[in-house]
C-alpha positions in Angstrom: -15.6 17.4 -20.2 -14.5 20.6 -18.3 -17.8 22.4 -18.7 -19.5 19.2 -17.2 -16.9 18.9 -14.3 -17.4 23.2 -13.7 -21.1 22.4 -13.8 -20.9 19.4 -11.5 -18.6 21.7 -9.1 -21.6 24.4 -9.0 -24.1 22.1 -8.2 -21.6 20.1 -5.5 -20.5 23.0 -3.5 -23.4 25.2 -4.1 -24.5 27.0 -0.6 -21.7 25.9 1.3 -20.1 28.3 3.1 -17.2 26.5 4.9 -16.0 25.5 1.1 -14.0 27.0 -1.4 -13.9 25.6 -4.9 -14.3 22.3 -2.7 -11.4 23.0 -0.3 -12.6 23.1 3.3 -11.4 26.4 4.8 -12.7 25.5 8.5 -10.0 24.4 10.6 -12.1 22.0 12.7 -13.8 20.2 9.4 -10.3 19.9 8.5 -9.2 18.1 10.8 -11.9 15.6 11.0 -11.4 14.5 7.5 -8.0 13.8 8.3 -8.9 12.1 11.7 -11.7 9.9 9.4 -8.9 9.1 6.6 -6.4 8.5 9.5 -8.5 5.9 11.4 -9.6 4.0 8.1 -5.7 3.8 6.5 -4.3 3.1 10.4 -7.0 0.2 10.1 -5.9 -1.3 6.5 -2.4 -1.2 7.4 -3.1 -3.3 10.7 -4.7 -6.1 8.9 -2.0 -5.9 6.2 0.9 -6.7 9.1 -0.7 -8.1 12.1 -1.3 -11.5 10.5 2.7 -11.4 9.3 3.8 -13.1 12.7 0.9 -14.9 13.1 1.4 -16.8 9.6 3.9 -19.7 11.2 0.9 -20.4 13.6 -1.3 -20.9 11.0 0.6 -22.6 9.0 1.2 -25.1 11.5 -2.8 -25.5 12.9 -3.7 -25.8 9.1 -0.7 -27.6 7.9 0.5 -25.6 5.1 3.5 -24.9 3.5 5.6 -22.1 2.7 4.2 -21.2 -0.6 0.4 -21.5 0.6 1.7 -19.4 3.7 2.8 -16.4 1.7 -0.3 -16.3 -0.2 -2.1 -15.5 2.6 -0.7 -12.2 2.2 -0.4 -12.0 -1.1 -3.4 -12.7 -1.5 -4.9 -9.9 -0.3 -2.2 -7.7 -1.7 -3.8 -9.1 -5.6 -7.1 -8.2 -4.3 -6.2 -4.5 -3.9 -4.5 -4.4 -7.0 -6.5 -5.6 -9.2 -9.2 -3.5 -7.4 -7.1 0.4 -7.4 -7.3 1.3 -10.9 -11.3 0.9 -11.3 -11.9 2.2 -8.0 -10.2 5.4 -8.3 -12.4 6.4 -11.0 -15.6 4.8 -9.0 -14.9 6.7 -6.2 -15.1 9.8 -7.8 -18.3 8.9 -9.3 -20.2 8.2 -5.9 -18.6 10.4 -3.5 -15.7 10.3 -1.8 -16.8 9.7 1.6 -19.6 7.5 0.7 -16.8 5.5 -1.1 -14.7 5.1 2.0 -17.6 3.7 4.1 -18.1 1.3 2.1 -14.4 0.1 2.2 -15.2 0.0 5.9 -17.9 -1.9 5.9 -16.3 -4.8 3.4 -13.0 -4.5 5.8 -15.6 -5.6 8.6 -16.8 -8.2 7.0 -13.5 -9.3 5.8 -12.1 -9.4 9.4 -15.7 -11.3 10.6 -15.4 -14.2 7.5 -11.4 -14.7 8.4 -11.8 -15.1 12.3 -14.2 -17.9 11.6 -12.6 -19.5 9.0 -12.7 -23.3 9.6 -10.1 -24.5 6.8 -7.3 -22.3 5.2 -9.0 -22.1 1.6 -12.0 -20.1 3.4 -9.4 -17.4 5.0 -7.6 -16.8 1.7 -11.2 -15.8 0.5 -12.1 -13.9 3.0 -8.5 -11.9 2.9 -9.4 -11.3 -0.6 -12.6 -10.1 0.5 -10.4 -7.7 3.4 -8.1 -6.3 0.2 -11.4 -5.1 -1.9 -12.4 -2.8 0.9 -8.8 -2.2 1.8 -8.5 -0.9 -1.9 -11.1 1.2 -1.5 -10.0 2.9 1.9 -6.5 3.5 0.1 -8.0 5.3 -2.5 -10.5 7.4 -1.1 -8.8 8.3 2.0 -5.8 10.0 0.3 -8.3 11.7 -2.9 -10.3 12.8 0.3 -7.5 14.5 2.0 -6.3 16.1 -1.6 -9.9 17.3 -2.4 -10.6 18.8 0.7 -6.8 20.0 2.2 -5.1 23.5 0.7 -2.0 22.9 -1.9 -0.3 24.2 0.8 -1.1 22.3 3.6 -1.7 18.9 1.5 2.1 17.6 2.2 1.3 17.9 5.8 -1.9 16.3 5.8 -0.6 13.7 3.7 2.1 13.5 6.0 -0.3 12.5 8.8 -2.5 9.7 6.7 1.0 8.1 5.7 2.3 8.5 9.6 -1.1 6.8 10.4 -0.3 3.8 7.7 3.1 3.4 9.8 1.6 3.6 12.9 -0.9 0.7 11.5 1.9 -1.2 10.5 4.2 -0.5 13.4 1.3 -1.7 16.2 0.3 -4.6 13.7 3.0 -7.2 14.1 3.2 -6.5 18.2 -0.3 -6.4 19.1 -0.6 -9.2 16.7 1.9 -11.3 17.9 0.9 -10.9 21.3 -2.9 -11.9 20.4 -1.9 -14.7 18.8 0.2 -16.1 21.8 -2.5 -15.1 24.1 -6.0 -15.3 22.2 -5.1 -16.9 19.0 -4.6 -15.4 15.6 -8.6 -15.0 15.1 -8.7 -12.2 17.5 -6.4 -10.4 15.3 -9.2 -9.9 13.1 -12.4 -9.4 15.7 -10.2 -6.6 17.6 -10.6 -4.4 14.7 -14.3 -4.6 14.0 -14.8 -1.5 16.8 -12.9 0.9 15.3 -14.3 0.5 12.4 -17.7 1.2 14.0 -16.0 4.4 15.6 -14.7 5.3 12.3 -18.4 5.6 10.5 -19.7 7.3 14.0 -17.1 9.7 13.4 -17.6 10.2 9.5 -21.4 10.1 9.7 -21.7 12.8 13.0 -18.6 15.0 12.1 -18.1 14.9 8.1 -21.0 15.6 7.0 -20.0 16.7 3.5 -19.0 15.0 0.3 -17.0 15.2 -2.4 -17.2 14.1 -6.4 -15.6 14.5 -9.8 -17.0 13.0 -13.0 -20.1 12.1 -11.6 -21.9 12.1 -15.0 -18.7 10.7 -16.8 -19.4 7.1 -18.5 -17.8 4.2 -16.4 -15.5 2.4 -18.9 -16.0 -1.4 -18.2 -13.8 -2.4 -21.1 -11.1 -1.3 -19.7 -11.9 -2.0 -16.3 -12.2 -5.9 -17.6 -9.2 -5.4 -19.1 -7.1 -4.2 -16.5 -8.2 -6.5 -13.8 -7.4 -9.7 -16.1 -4.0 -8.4 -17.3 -3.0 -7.6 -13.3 -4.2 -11.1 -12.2 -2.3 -12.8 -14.9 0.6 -10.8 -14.9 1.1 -10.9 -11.3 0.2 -14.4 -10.3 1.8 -15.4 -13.3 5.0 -13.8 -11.8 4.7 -15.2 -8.3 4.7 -19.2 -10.6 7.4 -17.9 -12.7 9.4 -21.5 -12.2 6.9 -22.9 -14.2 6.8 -22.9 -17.8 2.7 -21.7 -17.6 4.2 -18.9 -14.7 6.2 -17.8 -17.7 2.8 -18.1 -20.0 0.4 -16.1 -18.0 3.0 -13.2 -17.0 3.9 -12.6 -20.7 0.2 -12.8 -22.0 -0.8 -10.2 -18.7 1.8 -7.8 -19.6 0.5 -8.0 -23.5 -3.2 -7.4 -22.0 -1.8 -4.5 -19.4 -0.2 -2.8 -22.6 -3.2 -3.1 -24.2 -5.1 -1.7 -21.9 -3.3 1.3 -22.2 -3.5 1.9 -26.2 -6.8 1.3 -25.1 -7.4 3.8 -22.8 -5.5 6.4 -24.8 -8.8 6.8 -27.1 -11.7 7.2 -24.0 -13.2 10.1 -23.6 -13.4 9.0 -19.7 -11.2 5.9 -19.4 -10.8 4.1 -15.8 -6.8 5.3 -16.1 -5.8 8.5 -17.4 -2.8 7.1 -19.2 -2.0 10.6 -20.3 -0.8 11.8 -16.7 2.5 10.1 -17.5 3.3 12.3 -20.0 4.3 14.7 -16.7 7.9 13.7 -15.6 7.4 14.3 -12.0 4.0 11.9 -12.3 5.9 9.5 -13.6 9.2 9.2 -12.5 7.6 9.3 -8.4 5.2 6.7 -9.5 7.4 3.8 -10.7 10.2 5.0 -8.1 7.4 4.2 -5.6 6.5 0.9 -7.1 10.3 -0.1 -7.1 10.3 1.1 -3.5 7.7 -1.7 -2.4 9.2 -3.9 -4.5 12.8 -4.0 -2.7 11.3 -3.4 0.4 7.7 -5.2 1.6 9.4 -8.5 1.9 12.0 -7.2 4.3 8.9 -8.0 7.3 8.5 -11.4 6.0 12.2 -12.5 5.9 12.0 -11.2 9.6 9.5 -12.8 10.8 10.7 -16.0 9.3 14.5 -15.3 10.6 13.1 -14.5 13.9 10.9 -17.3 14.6 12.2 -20.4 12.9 15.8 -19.7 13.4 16.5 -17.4 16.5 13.2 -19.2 17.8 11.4 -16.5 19.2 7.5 -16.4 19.7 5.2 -14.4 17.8 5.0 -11.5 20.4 8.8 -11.2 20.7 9.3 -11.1 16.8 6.6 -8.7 16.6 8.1 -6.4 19.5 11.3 -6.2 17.1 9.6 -5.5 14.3 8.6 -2.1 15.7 11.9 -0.9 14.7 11.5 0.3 11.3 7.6 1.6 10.8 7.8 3.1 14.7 10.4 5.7 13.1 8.5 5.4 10.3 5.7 7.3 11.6 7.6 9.6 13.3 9.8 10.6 10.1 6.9 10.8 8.1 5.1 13.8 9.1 8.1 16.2 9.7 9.1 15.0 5.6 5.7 15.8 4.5 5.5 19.1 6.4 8.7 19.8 4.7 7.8 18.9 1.5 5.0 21.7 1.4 8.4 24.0 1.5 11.4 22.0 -0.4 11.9 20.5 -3.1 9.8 16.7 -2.2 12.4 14.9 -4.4 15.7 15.4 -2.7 13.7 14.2 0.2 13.3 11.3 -1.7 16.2 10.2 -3.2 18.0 11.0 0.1 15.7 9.0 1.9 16.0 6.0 -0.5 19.4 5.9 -0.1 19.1 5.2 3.5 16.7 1.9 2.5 19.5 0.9 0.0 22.5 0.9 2.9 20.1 -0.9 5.1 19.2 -3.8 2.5 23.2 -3.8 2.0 23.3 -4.5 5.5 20.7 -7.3 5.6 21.9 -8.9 3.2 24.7 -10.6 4.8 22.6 -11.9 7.3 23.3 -15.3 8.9 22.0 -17.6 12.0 25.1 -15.6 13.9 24.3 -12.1 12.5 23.6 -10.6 15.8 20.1 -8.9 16.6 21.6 -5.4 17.3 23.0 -5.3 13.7 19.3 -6.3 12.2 17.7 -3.8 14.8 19.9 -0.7 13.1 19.5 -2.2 9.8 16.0 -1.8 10.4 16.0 1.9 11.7 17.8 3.0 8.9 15.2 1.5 6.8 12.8 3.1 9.0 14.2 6.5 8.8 15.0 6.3 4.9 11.3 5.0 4.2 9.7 7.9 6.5 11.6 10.3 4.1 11.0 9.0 1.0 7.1 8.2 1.2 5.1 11.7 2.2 7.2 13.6 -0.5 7.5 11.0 -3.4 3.3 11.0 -2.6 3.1 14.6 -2.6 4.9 14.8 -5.8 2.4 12.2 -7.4 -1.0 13.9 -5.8 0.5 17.4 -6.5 1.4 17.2 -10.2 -1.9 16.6 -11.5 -5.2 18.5 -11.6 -7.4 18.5 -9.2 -10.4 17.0 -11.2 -7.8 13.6 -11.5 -7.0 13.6 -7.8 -9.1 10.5 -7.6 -7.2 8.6 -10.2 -3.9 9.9 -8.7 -4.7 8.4 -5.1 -5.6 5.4 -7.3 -1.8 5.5 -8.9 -0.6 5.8 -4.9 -2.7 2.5 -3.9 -2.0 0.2 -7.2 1.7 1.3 -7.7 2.2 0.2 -3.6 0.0 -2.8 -4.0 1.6 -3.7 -7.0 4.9 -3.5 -5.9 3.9 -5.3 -2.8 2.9 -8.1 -4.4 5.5 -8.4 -6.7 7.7 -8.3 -3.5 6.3 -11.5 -2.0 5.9 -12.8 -5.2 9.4 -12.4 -5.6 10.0 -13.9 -2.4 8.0 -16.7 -3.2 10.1 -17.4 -6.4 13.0 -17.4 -4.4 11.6 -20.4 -1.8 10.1 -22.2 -4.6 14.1 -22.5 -6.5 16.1 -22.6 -3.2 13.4 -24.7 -1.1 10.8 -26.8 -2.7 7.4 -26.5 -1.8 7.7 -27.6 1.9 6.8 -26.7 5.2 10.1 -24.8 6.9 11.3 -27.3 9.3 15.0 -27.1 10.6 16.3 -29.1 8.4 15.2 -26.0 5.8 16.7 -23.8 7.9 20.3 -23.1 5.7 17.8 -22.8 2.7 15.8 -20.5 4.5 19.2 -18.3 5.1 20.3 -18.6 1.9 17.1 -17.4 0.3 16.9 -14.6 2.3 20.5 -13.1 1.5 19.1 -13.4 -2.3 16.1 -12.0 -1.8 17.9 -8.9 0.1 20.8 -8.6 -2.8 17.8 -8.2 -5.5 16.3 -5.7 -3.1 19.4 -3.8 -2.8 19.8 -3.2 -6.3 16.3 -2.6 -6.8 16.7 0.2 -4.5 19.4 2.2 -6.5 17.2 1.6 -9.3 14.3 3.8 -7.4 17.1 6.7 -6.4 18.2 7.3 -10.1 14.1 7.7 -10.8 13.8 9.9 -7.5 17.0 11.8 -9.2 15.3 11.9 -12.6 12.7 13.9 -11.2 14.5 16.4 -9.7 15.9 17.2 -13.2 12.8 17.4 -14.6 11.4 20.8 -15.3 7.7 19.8 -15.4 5.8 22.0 -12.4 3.6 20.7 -9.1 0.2 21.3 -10.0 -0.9 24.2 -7.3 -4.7 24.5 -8.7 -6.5 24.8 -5.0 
């Protein structure tokens, strides 16, 4: 396999002077691959959060309830999960950059199908439809930036693609709040369809070279069938875990997930290379990243509901608030990743983890008299503790394996963040289903509502120590970053 990835190389970067063993040395092609990954990730992350405080107005023009109303963005969320794992080893295959245009170009069509959707059933599909090219951006954006980028510039640059995901996520809930009070919630959609037309100018006039790995390799569609089904079962079998056939379909998609594994552990050039969590650093930043997601991605939700339903604030308010915690988000993020070319990435992270954890300790004794200052701090810290902990725990997982796996180790980024994501609402969505019922939030919900939230935030809170005694475990470890440039 390494003589037909050394042979592949030679062919790949043959006669191109700007290259070095496929890392760009020109300062000005540099930066446009990061400006091309920044634009596409910036634009997944808006459509992940700009629809959060427009789901109460769709719920009431469509009539749904709570439960229907999360999986509007869970769906999407299962989409790119079930997509990451195949994808990463796809993108390899066809080129990087080709790869991340078409994640573009499904994103666009994503956005068109949901702005036009007449009943809610034909939005969830076409959010499905968003998270397959969102999955694809995910993963080729940050492979890009760690094929392309210097070992020891990579934390920086990954800095900036994970400032640009905040950014995304910080702009999302105000500018879609205040398009849904002005324009309507459909807007939120058709408003990004331009920039992703300047984002394939840009690629197309400006990047005009492309990366692969494996590009002979066999595509392993066992495994890829069997990952997708054990992910879908697992996972929506966790989000209907009050039901006896929740309970079912979780057990029988973990069996299948573990299978996959023992399966993938005899490939020659399996979808997942299983074996890169024999490295302790891999490992222990991976599933500390998953448990990060977990405690934390429902923290926006709980919000948005707080804000709206019980302080009664309208969706561009709510959203103005939520700026809070991804604003210093995205301006954390790229100092940690510049420093995490230089110290140790994993004190970083623990230290910035335990931030999250005092802040979800905070939140969760909110109340309808907890005043907003106390969330708005509660949300900074967050903020601050999340900026710190993401560009190095990704640095740590990108950086500790070769080169020739970069692919599949953006893919390990994107599905342990989806992943955890999901199981975050899905978690969330538990929680309704015991405290509330499967009804619409009304104000005679409202103490439910409260109650459900402080649960959901306890859970999280714990969670969260969980993911500093992993950041802590890799620290110890005395497995090396991977500098092969």
């Amino acid at each position: 396999m390494d003589n037909i990835i050394k042979e592949n190389k030679s062919k790949e970067f043959k006669g191109k002077s700007q290259w070095m063993n496929g890392i760009l040395t020109d300062p000005a092609k540099k930066r446009f691959v990061i400006v091309l990954a920044g634009i596409a990730t910036f634009l997944s992350a808006f459509i992940t959060t700009s629809i959060t405080v427009a789901l109460p107005t769709i719920a009431g023009q469509f009539h749904i309830n709570a439960i229907f109303q999360n999986w509007i963005a869970t769906s999407f969320l299962l989409a790119v999960a079930i997509c990451s794992a195949p994808f990463g080893k796809l993108s390899g295959k066809l080129g990087l950059k080709k790869f991340l245009f078409l994640g573009v170009y499904i994103i666009g069509i994503g956005c068109l199908g949901a702005a036009i959707s007449p009943i809610p059933e034909i939005l969830l599909v076409f959010r499905v439809i968003q998270g397959v090219g969102s999955s694809i951006i995910n993963i080729s954006s940050m492979a890009l930036i760690a094929q392309s980028i210097p070992f020891n510039e990579r934390g920086k640059a990954i800095g900036m693609n994970i400032s640009c995901v905040y950014i995304g996520l910080t702009v999302g809930p105000v500018f879609g709040g205040f398009i849904t009070q002005h324009l309507g919630w459909n807007w939120i959609f058709l408003i990004v369809i331009p920039f992703l037309i300047i984002d394939l100018i840009i690629g197309h006039l400006k990047v005009p070279d492309e990366w692969k790995m494996g590009e002979n390799d066999k595509f392993d569609y066992i495994g890829t069938i069997l990952y997708s089904i054990g992910i879908l079962l697992a996972i929506y079998g966790f989000t209907t875990m009050n039901t006896l056939s929740g309970i079912v379909l979780t057990v029988v998609g973990v069996f299948i997930l573990i299978g996959f594994a023992i399966y993938e552990l005899n490939q020659k050039t399996p979808i997942f290379e299983v074996k890169l969590f024999k490295h302790s650093k891999f490992t222990s930043a991976t599933f500390a990243a998953l448990i990060s997601y977990l405690a934390t991605f429902l923290v926006t939700y709980i919000i948005v509901y707080y804000l709206q339903y019980i302080k009664g604030m309208d969706p561009q308010t709510s959203g103005i608030v939520l700026i809070v915690t991804s604003g210093f988000m995205a301006i954390v993020a790229p100092l940690s990743g510049r420093l995490s070319d230089k110290i140790d990435p994993q004190k970083f992270a623990a230290f910035g983890m335990l931030l999250v954890t005092i802040s979800l300790g905070i939140l969760s004794f909110l109340d309808a008299s907890t005043p907003l200052y106390i969330i708005v701090i509660a949300m900074a810290i967050e903020g601050v503790g999340l900026g710190l902990f993401t560009p190095p725990n990704t640095n740590i997982i990108m950086s500790s394996v070769p080169r020739k796996f970069t692919s599949i180790a953006s893919a390990t980024v994107s599905t342990a963040r989806v992943v955890g994501q999901t199981l975050s609402l899905g978690m969330l969505t538990i929680i309704f289903t015991f405290i509330m019922g499967s009804v619409q939030i009304l104000p005679e919900t409202y103490p439910d509502l409260i109650t459900s939230s402080q649960i959901a935030f306890i859970i999280s809170t714990v969670l969260c120590i969980i993911s500093i005694a992993l950041s802590f475990g890799g620290i110890k470890s005395k497995d090396r970053l991977n500098q092969d440039n």
